[in-house]
C-alpha positions in Angstrom: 0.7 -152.3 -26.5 0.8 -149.4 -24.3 -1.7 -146.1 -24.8 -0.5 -143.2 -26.3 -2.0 -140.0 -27.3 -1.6 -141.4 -31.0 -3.4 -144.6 -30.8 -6.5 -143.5 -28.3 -9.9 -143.5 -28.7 -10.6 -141.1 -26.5 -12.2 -137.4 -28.3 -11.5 -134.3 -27.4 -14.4 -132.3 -26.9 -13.5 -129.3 -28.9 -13.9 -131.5 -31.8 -17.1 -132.9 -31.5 -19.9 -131.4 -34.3 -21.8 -128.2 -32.8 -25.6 -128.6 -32.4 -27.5 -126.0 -34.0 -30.5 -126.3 -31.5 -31.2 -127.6 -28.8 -34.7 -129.1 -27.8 -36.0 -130.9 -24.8 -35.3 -134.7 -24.8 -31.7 -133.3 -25.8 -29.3 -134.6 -22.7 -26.6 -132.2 -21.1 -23.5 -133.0 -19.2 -23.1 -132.3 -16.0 -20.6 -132.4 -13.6 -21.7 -132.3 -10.2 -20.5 -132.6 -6.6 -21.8 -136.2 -6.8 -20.7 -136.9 -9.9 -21.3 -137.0 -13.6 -24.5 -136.7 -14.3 -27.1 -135.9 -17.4 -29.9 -133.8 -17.8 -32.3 -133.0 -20.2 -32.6 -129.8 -22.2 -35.9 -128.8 -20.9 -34.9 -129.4 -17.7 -32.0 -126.9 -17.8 -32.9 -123.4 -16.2 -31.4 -121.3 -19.0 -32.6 -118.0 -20.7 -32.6 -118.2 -24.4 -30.2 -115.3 -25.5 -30.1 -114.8 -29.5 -27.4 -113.0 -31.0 -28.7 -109.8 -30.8 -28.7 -110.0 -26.9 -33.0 -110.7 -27.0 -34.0 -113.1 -24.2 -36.8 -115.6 -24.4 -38.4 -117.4 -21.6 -41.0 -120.1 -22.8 -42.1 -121.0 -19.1 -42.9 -119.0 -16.1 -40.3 -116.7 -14.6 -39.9 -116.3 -11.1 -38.2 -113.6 -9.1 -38.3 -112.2 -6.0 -37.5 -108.4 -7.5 -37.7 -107.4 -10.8 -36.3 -104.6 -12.6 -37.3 -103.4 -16.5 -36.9 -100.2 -18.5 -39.3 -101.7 -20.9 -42.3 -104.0 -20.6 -44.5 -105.3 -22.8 -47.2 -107.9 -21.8 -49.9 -109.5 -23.9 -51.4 -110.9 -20.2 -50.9 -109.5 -17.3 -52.2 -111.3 -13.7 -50.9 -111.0 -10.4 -52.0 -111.5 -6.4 -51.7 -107.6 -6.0 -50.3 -104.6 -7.7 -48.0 -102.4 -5.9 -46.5 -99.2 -6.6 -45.1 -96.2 -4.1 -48.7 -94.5 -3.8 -49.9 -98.2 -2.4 -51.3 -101.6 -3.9 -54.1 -101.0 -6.8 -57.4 -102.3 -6.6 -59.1 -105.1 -8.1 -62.1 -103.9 -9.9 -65.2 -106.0 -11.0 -66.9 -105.8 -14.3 -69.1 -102.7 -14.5 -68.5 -99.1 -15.4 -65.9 -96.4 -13.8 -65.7 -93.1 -15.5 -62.9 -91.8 -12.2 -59.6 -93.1 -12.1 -57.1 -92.7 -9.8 -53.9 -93.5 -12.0 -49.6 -93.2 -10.9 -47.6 -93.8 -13.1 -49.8 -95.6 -15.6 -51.1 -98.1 -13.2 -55.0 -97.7 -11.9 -55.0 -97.8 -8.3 -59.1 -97.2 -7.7 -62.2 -97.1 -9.8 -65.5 -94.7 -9.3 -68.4 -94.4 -10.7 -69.3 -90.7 -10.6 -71.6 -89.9 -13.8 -72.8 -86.5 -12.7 -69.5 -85.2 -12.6 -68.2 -86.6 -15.3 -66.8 -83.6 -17.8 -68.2 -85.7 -20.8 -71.7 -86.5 -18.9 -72.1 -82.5 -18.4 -70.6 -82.0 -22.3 -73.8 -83.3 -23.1 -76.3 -82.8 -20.3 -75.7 -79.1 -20.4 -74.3 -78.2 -23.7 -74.6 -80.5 -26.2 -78.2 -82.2 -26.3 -80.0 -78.8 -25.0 -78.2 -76.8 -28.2 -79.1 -79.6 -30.5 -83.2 -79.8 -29.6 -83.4 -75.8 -29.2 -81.8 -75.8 -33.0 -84.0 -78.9 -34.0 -87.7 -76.8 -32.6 -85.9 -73.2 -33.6 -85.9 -74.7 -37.4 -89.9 -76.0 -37.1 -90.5 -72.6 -35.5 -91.8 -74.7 -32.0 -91.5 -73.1 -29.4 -90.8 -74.8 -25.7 -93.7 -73.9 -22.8 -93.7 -74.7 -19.4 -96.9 -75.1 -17.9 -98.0 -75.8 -14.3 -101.7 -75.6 -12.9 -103.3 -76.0 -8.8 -105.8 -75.0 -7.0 -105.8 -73.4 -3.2 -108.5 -72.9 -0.8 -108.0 -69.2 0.9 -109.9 -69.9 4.4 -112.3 -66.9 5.9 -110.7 -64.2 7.2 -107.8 -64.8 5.4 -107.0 -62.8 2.6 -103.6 -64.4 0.6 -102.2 -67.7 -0.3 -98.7 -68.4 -0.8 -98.4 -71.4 -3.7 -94.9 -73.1 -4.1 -93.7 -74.8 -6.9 -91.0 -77.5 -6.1 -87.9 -78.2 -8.0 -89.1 -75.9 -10.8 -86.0 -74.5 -11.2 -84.0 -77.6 -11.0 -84.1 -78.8 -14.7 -84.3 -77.9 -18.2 -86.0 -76.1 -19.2 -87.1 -73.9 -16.3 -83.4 -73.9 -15.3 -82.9 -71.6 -18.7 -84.9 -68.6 -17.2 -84.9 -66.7 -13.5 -87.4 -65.9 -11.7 -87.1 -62.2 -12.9 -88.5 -63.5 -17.0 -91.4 -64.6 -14.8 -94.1 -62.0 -14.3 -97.9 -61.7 -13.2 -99.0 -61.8 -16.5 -97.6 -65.7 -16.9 -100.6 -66.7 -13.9 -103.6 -66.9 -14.2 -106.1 -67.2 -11.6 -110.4 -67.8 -11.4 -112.2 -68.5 -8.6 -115.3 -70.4 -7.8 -118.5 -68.5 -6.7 -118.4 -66.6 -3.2 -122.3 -66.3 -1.6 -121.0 -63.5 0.1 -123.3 -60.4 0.3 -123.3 -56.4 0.0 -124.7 -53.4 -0.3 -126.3 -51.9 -3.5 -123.3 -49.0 -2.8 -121.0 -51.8 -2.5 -122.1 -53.4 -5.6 -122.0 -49.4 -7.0 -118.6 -49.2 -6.6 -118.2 -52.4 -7.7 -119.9 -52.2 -11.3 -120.8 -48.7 -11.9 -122.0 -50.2 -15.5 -124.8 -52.8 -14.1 -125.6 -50.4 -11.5 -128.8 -49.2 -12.6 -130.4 -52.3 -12.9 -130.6 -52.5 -9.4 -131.7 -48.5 -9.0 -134.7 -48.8 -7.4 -133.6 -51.1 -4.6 -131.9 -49.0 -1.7 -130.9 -52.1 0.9 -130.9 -54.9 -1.5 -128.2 -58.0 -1.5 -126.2 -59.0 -3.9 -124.0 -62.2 -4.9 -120.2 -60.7 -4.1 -117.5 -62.2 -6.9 -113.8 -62.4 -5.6 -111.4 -61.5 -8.2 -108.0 -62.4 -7.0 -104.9 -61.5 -7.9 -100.9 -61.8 -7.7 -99.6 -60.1 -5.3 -97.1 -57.6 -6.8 -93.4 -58.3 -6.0 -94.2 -61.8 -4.9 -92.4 -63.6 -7.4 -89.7 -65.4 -6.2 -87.8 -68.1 -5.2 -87.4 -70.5 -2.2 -86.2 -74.2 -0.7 -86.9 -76.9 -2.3 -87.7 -80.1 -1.0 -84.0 -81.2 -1.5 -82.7 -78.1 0.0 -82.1 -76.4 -3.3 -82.8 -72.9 -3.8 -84.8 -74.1 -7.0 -88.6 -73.9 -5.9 -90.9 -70.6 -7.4 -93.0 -69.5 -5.2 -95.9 -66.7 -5.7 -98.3 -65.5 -3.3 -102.5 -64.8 -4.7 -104.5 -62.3 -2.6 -107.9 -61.6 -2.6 -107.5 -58.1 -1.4 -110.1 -58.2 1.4 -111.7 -61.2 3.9 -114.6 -63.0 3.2 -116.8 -64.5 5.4 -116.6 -68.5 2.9 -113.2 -69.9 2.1 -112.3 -69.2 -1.5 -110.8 -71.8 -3.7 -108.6 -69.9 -6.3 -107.4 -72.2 -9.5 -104.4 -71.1 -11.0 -102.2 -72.0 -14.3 -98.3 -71.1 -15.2 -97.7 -70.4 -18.7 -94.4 -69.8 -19.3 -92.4 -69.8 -22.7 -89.2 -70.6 -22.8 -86.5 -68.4 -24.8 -84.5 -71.0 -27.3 -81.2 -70.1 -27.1 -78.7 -70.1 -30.3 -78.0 -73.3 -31.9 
């Protein structure tokens, strides 16, 4: 009996049933240059494209260029990141307060604390307001106190003493020089077996004088009082090349014929300011 499109069993594809899904020991038909041939479903290089045009790739994606409006990654690695101000960096685990960020994509990491607007929020602003309001309430007041001793060699009649770095820091840093007078240093010296005349010692001590009244050529044990020089008060180099160091010079007013060791102590009370 002959074959006719009646009494085939041949199908027509159109009516075969429609899978609903397809998963990855599913087989495809191909037609290829060699042939008919099968594949299976997770072999197929397909994007899954629902009806509302959203694409999902379940494996890796490769391309040589890339173009998105959107992105959003839950993971992000990669050889190198590149944009048009240059490749980023990688940066090891630490901490980086300075970024260096075009168009949202970190290109180098710092770590600059002393510069940082936050670090000097606090440094500066914050913390100091926060103690001066803390001792302002217990009615303490901050002093700053510093304390030497220099050895005034025969013949010479001054010293210059410098402080390093005083100014450098709270709380010296909240005062000049100018809040600091003669009358924040004080200064005693050790005995001087130096020797004068009873007019000397006259004009020295008009009060005691007449203890010693009926000696004309006697000696007498000489005290040096010494002082801060007026106008001396002032500031110099530091060590670190700041113009932070107070410097103040002590003078005996006249030679001696012994060094002098002069001891001297800096009391200075600090203003609080408003908190």
């Amino acid at each position: 009996m002959a074959i006719t499109p009646t009494n085939s069993n041949t199908t027509n594809i159109i009516n075969l049933p429609q899978s609903q899904l397809a998963v990855g020991t599913d087989l495809l038909l191909l037609q290829t240059t060699n042939g008919t041939r099968t594949i299976t479903f997770n072999n197929f290089n397909v994007v899954k494209t629902d009806v509302n045009g959203n694409a999902t790739v379940n494996q890796k994606l490769s391309a040589n260029s890339v173009v998105t409006d959107s992105l959003v990654v839950n993971s992000l690695t990669a050889s190198n990141f590149t944009t048009t101000a240059g490749p980023a960096v990688s940066l090891p685990t630490g901490f980086y307060n300075q970024f260096t960020i075009v168009n949202g994509l970190i290109l180098s990491a710092t770590s600059n604390v002393p510069n940082d607007p936050v670090y000097n929020q606090l440094y500066n602003n914050d913390i100091p307001l926060y103690v001066n309001g803390i001792l302002k309430n217990l009615g303490v007041t901050p002093v700053v106190e510093r304390y030497g001793v220099v050895s005034i060699p025969a013949g010479s009649t001054s010293y210059t003493v410098t402080i390093d770095s005083f100014f450098a820091a709270p709380p010296t840093s909240n005062i000049s020089v100018g809040n600091i007078t003669p009358a924040h240093i004080n200064l005693a010296t050790d005995f001087v077996p130096t020797t004068g005349t009873l007019a000397d010692f006259t004009s020295y001590s008009a009060t005691n004088s007449a203890i010693y009244s009926s000696l004309s050529a006697v000696t007498w044990p000489e005290y040096v009082i010494p002082v801060i020089q007026p106008n001396s008060i002032t500031t110099t180099s530091s060590s670190d090349g700041t113009p932070t160091a107070l410097t103040f010079v002590i003078t005996i007013g006249n030679t001696v014929s012994t060094s002098v060791n002069v001891y001297w102590r800096l009391n200075v009370v600090i203003p609080l300011k408003n908190a």
